[in-house]
C-alpha positions as CSV (number, residue, x, y, z in Angstrom):
1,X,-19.9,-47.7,14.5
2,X,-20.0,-50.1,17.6
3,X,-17.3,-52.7,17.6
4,X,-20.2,-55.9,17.4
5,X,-21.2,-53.9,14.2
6,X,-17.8,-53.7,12.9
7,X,-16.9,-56.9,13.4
8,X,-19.6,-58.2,11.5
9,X,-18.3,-56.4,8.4
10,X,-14.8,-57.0,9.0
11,X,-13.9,-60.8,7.7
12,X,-10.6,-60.2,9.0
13,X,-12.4,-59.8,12.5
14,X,-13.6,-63.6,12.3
15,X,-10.8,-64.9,11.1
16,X,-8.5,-63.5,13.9
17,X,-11.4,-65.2,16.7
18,X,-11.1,-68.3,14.5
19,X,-7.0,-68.5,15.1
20,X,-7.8,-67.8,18.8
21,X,-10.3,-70.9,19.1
22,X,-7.8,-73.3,17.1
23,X,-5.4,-72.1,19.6
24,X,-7.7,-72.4,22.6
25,X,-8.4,-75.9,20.9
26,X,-5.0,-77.3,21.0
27,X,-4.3,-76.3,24.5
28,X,-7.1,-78.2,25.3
29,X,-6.6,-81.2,23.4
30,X,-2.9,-81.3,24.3
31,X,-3.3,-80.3,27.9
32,X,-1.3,-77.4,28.0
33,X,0.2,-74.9,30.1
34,X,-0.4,-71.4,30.3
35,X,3.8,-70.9,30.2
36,X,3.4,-73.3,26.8
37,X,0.5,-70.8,25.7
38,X,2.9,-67.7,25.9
39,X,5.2,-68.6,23.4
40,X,2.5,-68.7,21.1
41,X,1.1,-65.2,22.0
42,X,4.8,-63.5,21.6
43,X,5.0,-65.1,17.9
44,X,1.7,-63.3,17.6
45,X,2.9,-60.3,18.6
46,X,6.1,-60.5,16.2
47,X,3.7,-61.0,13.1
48,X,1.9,-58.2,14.1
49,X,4.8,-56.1,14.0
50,X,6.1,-57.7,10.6
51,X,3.2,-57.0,8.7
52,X,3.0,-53.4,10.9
53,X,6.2,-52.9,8.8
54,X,5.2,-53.9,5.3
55,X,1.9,-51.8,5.9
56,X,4.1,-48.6,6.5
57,X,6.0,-49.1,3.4
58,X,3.2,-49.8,1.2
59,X,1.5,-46.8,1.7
60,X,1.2,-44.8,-1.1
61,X,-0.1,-41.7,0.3
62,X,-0.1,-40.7,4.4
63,X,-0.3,-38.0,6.8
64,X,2.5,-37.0,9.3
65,X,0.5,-34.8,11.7
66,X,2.0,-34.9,14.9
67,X,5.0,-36.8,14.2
68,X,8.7,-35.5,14.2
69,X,11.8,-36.9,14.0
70,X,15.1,-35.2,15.8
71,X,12.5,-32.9,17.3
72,X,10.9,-31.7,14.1
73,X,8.1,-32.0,12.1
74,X,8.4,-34.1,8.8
75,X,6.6,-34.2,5.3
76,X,5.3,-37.3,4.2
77,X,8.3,-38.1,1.6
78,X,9.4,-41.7,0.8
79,X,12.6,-41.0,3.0
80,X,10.2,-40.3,6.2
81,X,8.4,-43.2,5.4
82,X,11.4,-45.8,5.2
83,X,13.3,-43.7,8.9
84,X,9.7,-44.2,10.5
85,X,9.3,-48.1,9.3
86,X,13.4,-48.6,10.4
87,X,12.9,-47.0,13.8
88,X,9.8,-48.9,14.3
89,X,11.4,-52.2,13.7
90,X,14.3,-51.7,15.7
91,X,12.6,-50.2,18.5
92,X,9.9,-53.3,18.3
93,X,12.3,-55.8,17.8
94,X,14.7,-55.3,20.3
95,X,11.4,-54.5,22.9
96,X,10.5,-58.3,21.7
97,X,14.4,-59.5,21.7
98,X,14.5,-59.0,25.2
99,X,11.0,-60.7,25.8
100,X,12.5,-63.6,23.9
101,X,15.1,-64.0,26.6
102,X,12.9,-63.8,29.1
103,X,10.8,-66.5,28.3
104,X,14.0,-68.7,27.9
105,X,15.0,-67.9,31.2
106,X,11.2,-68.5,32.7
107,X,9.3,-70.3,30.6
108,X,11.4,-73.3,28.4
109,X,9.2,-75.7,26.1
110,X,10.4,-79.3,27.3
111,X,8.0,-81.5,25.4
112,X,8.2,-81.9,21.6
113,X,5.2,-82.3,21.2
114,X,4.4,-78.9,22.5
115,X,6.5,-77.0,20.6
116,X,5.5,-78.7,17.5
117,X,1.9,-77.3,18.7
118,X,3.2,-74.0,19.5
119,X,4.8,-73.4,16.1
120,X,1.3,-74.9,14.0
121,X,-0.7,-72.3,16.2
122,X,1.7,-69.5,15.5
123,X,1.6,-70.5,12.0
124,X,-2.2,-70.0,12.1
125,X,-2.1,-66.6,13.4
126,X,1.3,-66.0,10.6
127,X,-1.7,-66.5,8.0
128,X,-4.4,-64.8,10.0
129,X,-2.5,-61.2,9.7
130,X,-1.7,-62.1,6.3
131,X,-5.2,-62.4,5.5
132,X,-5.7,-59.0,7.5
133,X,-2.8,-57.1,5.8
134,X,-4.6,-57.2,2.4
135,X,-7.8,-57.0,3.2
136,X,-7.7,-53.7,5.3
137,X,-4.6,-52.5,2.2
138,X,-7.2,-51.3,0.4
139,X,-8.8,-49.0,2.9
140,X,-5.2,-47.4,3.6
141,X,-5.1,-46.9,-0.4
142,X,-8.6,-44.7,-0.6
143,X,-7.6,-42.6,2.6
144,X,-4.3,-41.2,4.3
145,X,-3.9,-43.0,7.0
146,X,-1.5,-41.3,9.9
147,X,2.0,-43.1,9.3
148,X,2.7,-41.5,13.0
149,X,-0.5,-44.0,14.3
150,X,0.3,-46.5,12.1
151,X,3.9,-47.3,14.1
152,X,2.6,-46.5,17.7
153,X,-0.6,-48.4,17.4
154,X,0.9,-51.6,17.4
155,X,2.1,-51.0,21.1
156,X,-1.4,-50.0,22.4
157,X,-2.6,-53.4,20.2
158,X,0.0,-55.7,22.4
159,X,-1.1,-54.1,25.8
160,X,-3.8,-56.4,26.8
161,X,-1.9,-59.7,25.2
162,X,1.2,-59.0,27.5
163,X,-0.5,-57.8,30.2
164,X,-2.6,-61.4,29.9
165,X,1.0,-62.6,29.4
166,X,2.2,-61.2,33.1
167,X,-0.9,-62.3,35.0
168,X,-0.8,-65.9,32.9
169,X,1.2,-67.1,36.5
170,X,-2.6,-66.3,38.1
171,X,-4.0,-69.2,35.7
172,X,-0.8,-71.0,36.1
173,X,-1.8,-74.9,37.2
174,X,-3.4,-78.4,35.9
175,X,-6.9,-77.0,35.6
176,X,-8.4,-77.1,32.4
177,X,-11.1,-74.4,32.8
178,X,-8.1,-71.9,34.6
179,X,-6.3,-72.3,30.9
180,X,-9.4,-71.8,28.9
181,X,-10.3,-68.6,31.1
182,X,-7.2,-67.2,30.6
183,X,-7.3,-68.1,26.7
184,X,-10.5,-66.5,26.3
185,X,-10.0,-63.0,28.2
186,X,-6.9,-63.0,25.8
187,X,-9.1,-63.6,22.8
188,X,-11.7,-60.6,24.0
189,X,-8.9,-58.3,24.3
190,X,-7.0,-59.4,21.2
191,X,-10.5,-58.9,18.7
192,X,-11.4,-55.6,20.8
193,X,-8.3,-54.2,19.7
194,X,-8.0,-55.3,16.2
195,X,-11.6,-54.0,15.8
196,X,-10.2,-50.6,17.3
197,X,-7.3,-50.3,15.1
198,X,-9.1,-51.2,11.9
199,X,-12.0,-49.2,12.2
200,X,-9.4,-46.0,12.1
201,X,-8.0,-47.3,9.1
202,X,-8.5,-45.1,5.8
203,X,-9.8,-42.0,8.3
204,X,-7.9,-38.5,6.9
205,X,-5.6,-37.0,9.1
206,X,-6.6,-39.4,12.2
207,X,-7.3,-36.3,14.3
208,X,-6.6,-35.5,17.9
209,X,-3.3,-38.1,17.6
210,X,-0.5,-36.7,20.1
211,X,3.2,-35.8,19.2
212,X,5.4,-38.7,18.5
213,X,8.8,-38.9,17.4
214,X,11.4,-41.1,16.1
215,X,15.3,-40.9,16.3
């Protein structure tokens, strides 16, 4: 299935473009900066990894190919399921803890105003991954999903964001049309790989995975 295919099946698809264009909307409208923008884009990549979490612990059946923990192999008990959702929280949190102080140190929201836009848009994308969390559930209930894929995928997922993130100083400026370039090679990259990650959803086994392993 191509990506332009799935995403005309997937709802959650077009409602994850549709928080993007509110976003790209408000910059506009409010004349942002790019260094306002980022904030917005790191609460994105915290409510992925929330709901990343609840997915892992709602699964009711998985696989544990490939994954090990303290070097070996595990079976997909209840007890691997909650170590493999705690590592991946710690491990993502404190990888977005020290993000957090970054952009305090680099990139500080002076005007209320903006902040009070920052939060709305980050709200908007809080009730976009909602909206994706139960509508792909069901898929992971009529498969086994990978639980080893499951917590490294959101990693791969936040590549191109951040990597948008550490070249947003190349948009940097007053020009409108540098902010909505920037804004919408964020948005391409964010749908591809939400298309990418859903479209494994529900597949048995998840084959040709590598190693991975916690603790």
């Amino acid at each position: 299935m191509t990506l332009a295919r799935y995403g005309q099946t997937d709802r959650s698809t077009t409602v994850l473009v549709l928080s993007n264009l509110a976003t790209i909307l408000f910059a506009i409208v409010q004349q942002w900066d790019v260094a306002v923008v980022i904030w917005i884009y790191w609460g994105q990549s915290i409510i992925i990894g929330y709901f990343n979490v609840r997915r892992m612990l709602a699964l009711r059946q998985f696989s544990t190919r490939n994954l090990r923990i303290n070097s070996r192999p595990v079976k997909p008990t209840r007890k691997t399921q909650r170590q493999t959702a705690f590592f991946f929280a710690v491990h993502y949190g404190g990888f977005h803890l020290a993000y957090l102080v970054f952009l305090f140190a680099e990139h500080s929201i002076a005007s209320t105003v903006a902040s009070a836009g920052v939060a709305m848009c980050i709200l908007i994308f809080f009730f976009n991954h909602r909206y994706s969390y139960y509508y792909n559930r069901e898929r992971d209930e009529t498969g086994t999903p990978n639980i080893g894929f499951i917590m490294f995928f959101p990693y791969v997922r936040i590549i191109p964001m951040h990597t948008m993130i550490l070249m947003g100083s190349h948009f940097a400026g007053d020009s409108t049309a540098r902010l909505v370039m920037f804004l919408v090679l964020k948005t391409l990259a964010d749908v591809a790989m939400h298309v990418i990650e859903h479209s494994r959803v529900g597949k048995t086994g998840l084959q040709g995975i590598p190693d991975r392993e916690t603790g």
